[in-house]
DRENDO-1510 file (C-alpha; in Angstrom, 1 decimal, always signed):
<recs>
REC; n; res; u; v; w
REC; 1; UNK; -38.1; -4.1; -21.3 .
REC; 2; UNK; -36.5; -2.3; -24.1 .
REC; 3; UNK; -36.8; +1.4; -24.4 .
REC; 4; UNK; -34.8; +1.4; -27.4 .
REC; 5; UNK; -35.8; +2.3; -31.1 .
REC; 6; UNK; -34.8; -0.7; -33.4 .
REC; 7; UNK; -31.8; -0.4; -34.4 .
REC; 8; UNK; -29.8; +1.1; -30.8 .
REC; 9; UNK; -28.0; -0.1; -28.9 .
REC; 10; UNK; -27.4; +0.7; -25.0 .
REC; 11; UNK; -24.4; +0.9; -23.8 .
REC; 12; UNK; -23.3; -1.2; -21.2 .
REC; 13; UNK; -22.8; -0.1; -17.3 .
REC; 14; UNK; -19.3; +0.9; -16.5 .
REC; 15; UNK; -18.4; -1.7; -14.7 .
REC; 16; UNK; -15.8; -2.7; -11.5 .
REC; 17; UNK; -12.7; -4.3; -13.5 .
REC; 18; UNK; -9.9; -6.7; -11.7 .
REC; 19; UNK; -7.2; -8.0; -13.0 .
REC; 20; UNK; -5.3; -10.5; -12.0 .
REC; 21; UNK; -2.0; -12.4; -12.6 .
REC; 22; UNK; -1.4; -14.5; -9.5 .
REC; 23; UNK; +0.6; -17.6; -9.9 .
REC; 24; UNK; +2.1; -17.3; -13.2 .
REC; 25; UNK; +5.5; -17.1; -12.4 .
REC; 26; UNK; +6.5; -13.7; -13.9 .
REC; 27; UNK; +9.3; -11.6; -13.0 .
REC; 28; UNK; +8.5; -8.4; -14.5 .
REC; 29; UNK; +5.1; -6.9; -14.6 .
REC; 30; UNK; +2.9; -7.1; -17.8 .
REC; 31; UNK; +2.5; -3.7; -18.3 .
REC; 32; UNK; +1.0; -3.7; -21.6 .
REC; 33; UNK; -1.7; -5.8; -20.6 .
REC; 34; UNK; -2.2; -3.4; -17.8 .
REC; 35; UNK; -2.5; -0.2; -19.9 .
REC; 36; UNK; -4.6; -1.4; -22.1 .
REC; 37; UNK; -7.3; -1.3; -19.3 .
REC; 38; UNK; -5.9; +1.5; -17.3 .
REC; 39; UNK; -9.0; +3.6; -17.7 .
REC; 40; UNK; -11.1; +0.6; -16.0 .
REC; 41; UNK; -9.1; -1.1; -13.8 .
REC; 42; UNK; -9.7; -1.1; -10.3 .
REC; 43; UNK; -8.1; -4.0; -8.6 .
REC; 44; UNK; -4.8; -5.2; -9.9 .
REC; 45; UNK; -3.1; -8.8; -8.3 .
REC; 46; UNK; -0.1; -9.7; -8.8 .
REC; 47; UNK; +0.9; -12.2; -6.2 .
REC; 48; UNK; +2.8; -14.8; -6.0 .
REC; 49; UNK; +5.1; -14.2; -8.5 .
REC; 50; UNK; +9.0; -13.0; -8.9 .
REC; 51; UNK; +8.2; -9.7; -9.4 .
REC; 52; UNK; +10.4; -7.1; -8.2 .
REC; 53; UNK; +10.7; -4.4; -10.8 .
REC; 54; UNK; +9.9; -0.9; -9.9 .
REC; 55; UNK; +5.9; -0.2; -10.7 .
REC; 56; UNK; +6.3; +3.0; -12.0 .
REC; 57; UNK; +3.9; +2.9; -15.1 .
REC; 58; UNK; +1.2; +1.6; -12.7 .
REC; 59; UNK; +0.8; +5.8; -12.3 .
REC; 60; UNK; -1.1; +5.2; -15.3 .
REC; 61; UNK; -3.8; +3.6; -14.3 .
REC; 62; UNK; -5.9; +6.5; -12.7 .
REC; 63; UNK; -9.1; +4.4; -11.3 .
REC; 64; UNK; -6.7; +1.6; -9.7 .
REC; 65; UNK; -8.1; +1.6; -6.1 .
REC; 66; UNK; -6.3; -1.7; -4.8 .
REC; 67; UNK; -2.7; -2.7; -5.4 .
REC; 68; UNK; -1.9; -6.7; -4.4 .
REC; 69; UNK; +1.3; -7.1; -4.5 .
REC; 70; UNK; +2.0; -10.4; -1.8 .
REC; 71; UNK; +4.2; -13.1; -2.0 .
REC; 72; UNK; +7.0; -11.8; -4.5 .
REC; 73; UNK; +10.2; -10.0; -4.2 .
REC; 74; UNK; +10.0; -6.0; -3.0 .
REC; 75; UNK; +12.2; -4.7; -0.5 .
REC; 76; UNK; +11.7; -1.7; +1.8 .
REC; 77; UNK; +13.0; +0.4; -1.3 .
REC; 78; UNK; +10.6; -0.2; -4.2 .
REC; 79; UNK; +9.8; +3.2; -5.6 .
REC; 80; UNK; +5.8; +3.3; -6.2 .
REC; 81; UNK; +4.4; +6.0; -8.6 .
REC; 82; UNK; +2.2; +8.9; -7.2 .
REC; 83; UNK; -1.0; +7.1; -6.9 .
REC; 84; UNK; -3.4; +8.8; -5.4 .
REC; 85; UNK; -6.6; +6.8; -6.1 .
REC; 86; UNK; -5.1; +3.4; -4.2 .
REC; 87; UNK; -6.8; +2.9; -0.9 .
REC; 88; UNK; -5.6; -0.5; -0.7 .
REC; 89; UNK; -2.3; -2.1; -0.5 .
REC; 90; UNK; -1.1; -6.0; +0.3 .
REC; 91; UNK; +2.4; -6.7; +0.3 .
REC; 92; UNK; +2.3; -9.4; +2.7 .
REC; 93; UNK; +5.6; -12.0; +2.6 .
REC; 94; UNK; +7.8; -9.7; +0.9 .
REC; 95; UNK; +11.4; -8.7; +1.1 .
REC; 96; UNK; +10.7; -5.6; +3.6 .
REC; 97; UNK; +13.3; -5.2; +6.7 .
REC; 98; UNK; +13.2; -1.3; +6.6 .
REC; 99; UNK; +9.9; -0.4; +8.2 .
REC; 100; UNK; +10.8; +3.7; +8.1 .
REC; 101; UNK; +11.9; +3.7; +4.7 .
REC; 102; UNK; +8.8; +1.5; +3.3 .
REC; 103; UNK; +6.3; +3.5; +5.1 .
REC; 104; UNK; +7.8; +7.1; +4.2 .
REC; 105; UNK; +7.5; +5.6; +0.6 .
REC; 106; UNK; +3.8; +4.9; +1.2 .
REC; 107; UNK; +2.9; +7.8; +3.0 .
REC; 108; UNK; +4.4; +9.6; +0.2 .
REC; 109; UNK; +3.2; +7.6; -2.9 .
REC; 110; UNK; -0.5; +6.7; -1.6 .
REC; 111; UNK; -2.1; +9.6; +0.5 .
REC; 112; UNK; -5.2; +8.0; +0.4 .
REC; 113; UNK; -4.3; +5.1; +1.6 .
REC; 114; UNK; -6.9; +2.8; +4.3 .
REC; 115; UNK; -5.6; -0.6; +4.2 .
REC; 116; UNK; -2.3; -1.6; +4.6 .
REC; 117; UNK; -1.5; -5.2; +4.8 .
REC; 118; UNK; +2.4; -6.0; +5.0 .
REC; 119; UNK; +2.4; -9.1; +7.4 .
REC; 120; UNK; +5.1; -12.1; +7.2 .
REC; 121; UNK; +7.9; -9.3; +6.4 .
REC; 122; UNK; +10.7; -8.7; +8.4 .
REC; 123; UNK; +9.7; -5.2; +9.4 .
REC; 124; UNK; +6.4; -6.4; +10.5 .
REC; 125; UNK; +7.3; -8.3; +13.3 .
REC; 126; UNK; +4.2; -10.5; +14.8 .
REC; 127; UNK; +3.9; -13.7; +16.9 .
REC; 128; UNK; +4.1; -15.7; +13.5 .
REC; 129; UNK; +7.5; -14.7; +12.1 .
REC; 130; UNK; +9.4; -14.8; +16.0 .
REC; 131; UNK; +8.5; -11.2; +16.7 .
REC; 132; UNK; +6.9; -10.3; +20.5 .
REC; 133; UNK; +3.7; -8.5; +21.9 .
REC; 134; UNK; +6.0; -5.2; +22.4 .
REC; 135; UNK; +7.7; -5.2; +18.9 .
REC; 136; UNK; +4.1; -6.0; +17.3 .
REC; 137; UNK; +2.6; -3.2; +19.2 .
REC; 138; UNK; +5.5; -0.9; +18.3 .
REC; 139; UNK; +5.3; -1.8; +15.0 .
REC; 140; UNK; +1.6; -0.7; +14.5 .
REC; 141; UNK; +2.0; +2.2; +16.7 .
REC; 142; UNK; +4.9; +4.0; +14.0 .
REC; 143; UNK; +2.7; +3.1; +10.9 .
REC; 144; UNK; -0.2; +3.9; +12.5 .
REC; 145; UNK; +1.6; +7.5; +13.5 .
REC; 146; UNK; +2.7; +8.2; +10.0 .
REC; 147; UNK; -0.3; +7.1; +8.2 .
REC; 148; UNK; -3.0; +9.2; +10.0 .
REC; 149; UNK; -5.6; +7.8; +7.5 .
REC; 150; UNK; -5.3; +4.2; +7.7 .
REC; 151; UNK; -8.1; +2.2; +9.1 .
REC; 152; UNK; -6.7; -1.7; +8.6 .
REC; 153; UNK; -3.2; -2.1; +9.4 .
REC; 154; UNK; -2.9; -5.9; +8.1 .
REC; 155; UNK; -5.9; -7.4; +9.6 .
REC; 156; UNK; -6.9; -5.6; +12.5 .
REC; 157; UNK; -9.0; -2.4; +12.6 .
REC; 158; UNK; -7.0; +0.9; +13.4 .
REC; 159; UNK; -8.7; +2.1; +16.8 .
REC; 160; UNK; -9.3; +5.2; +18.0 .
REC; 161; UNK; -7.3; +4.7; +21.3 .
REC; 162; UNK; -4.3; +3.3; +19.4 .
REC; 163; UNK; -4.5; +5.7; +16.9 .
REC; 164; UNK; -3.9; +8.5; +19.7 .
REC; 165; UNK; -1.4; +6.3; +21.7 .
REC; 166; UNK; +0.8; +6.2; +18.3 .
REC; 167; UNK; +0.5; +10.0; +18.1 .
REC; 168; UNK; +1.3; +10.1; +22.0 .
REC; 169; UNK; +4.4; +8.3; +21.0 .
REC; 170; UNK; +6.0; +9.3; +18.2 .
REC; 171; UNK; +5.2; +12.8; +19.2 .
REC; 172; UNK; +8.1; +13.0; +20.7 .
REC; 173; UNK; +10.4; +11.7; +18.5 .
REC; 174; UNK; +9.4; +13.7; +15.8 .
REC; 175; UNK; +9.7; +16.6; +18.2 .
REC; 176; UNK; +12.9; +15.9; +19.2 .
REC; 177; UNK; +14.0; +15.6; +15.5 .
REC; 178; UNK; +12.8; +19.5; +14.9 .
REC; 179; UNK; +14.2; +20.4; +17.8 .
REC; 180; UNK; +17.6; +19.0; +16.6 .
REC; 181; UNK; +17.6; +20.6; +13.1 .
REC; 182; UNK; +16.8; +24.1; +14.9 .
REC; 183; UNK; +19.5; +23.8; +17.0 .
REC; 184; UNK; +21.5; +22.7; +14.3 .
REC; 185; UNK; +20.6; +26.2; +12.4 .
REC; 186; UNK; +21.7; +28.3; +15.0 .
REC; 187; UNK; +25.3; +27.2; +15.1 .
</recs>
């Protein structure tokens, strides 16, 4: 029923926008198509292309919440914009052999960030691309470490009991580091 007075209009529900250009073979990302919903959009995909540009007007697009980026070209030194609305990020079957470097960059560029997909990459070694149990586990544990907030690491719930192993582990090394340095300063 229409509360209306003849005439008016209502104005429609803001509503969840996606965007998606999967499978179209593009090396560079459509930005302008992008913009011109940056106020809206939510979910961006971009998979399966040859896209390996630097995303740095993505920082434009305030509301994006989820960032899919699998299946194209990034190495562990793309340089992602500040974006701290993304919760979400997939960059499974990339180019990404430097797992400190990547994750530093995400860690840095999404602090918000609760999902974390990056499987089938070099630096996420798992039973499917020749990696073992221990460089699997060690894998999780140093993302896990240095993104306290994450509660998916590629498809597997962050636990509580991992999450304070990973802490129990790296603890030291990032000890040992500060350590190092103040040593270092009293030369």
């Amino acid at each position: 029923m229409d509360h209306h007075a003849p005439g008016q209009q209502s104005q429609p529900a803001q509503t969840f926008q996606s965007l998606s250009f999967a499978y179209q073979g593009l090396s560079e990302i459509p930005y302008e198509a992008i913009l011109r919903q940056s106020n809206t959009l939510e979910v961006l995909d971009l998979s399966y292309n040859l896209v390996h540009w630097n995303p740095a007007l993505l920082a434009q697009t305030e509301k994006l919440s989820t960032l899919i980026l699998d299946c194209n070209n990034y190495t562990s030194h793309v340089k992602f914009p500040y974006m701290p609305s993304v919760t979400t990020v997939c960059i499974n079957k990339n180019k990404i052999n430097n797992l400190p470097v990547f994750v530093e960059e995400i860690r840095r560029k999404f602090p918000n960030i609760k999902i974390l997909s990056m499987m089938n990459n070099e630096a996420a070694p798992s039973y499917f691309n020749g990696g073992s149990l221990t460089q699997y586990k060690d894998y999780r544990q140093y993302v896990i470490s240095q993104l306290p907030g994450l509660e998916i690491l590629d498809d597997t719930e962050v636990l509580e009991k991992e999450r304070a192993q990973a802490r129990k582990t790296y603890r030291i090394q990032q000890s040992s580091e500060g350590s190092r340095k103040r040593r270092e300063l009293h030369r």
